[in-house]
C-alpha positions as CSV (number, residue, x, y, z in Angstrom):
1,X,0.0,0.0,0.0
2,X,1.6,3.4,-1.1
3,X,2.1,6.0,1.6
4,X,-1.2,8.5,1.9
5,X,0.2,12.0,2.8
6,X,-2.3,14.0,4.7
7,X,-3.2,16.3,1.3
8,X,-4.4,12.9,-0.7
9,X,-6.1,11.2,1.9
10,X,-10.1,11.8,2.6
11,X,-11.8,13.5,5.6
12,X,-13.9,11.3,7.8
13,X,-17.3,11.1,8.9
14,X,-15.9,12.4,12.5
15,X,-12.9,14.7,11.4
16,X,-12.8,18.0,11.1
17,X,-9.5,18.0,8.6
18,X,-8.0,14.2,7.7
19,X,-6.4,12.7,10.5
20,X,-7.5,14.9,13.2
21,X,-10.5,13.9,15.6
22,X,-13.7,15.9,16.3
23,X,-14.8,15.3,20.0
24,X,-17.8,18.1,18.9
25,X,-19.1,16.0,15.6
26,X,-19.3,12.5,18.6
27,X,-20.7,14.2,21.1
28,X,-23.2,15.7,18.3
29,X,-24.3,12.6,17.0
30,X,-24.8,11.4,20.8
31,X,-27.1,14.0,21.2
32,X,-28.9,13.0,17.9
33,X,-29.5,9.6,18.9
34,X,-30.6,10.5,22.4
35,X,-32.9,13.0,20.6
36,X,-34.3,10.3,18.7
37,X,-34.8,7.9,21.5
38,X,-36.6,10.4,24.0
39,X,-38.7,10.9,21.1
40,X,-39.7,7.6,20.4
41,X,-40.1,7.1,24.1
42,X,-42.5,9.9,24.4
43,X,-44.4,8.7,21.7
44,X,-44.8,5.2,22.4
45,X,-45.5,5.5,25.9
46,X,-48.4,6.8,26.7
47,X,-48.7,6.8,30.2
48,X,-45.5,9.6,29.9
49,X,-45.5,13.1,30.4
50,X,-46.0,14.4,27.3
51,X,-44.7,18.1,27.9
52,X,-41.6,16.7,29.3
53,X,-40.9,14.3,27.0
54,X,-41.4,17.1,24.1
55,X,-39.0,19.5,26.2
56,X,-36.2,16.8,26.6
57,X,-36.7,16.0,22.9
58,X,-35.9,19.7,21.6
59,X,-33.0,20.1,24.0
60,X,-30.6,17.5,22.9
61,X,-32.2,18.4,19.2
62,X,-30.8,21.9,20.4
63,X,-27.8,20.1,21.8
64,X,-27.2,18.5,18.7
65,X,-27.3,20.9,16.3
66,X,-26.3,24.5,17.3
67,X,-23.2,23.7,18.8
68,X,-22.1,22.6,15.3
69,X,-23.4,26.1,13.8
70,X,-21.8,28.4,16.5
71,X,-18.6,27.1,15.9
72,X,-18.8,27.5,11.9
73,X,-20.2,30.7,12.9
74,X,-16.7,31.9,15.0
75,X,-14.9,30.7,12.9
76,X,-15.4,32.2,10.0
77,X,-15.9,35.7,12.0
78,X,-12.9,35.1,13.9
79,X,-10.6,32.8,12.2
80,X,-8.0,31.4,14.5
81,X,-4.6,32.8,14.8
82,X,-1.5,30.8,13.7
């Protein structure tokens, strides 16, 4: 197998640039599939608390997802030095 340098080889699902890790992408998807499973629990229970369950829901959507958007948001407004 020929060596890869870092410029040839392809990003992955959970890295930022090739080679480098993205503890924010894992803990997003976490949150995703929590999301998904407090849904799925509110709805197929239906002795739950509905209200809760909807509240709990939209957080780790929330959790999810803006996280993600704040830091593409900084860093294109602030790029990091170096």
């Amino acid at each position: 197998m020929p060596d890869e340098t870092a410029s040839q080889r392809t990003k992955g699902f959970l890295e930022e640039e090739p080679g480098r890790k993205s503890a924010m992408r894992a803990m997003s998807i976490i949150a995703l599939v929590s999301s998904i499973a407090f849904a799925l629990i509110t709805l197929l229970n239906p002795s739950a608390d509905q209200q809760s369950g909807i509240f709990i829901t939209f957080g780790f959507l929330l959790a999810a997802f803006a996280p993600k958007a704040l830091q593409k948001f900084s860093e294109t407004k602030f790029p990091p030095k170096g």
